[in-house]
C-alpha positions, 0 to 999 in steps of 0.5 A: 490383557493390559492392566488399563483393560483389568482396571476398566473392567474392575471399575465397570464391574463395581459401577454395575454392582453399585447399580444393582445394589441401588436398585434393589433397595429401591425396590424393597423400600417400594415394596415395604410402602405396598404392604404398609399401606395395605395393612393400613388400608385393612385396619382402618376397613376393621375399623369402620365395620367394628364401628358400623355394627356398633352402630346398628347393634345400638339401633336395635337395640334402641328399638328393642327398649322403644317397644 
């Protein structure tokens, strides 16, 4: 091997590394995203049910003191 071949050969092992590394950064930050906007998603799901059975909890009871 000449030292024009060592130095492709170095230069192609970096630029497929950087690539790698790239990559997969890429794919945590996706993944990050996923699981913050399902955890979002179950908070505000939370939400609306706390808020539905405050709801009907003040129904019946409304109900109860009507009768």
């Amino acid at each position: 091997m000449t030292g024009w071949d060592i130095a492709m050969m170095a230069v192609a092992g970096y630029l497929a590394v950087t690539a790698l590394i790239r990559l997969t950064l890429r794919r945590r930050e996706q993944m990050y995203d996923e699981i913050r906007h399902h955890i979002k998603d179950k908070d505000k799901d939370k939400e609306q049910q706390s808020q539905l059975k405050e709801k009907s909890g003040r129904t019946v009871s409304q109900t109860a003191a009507q009768n």
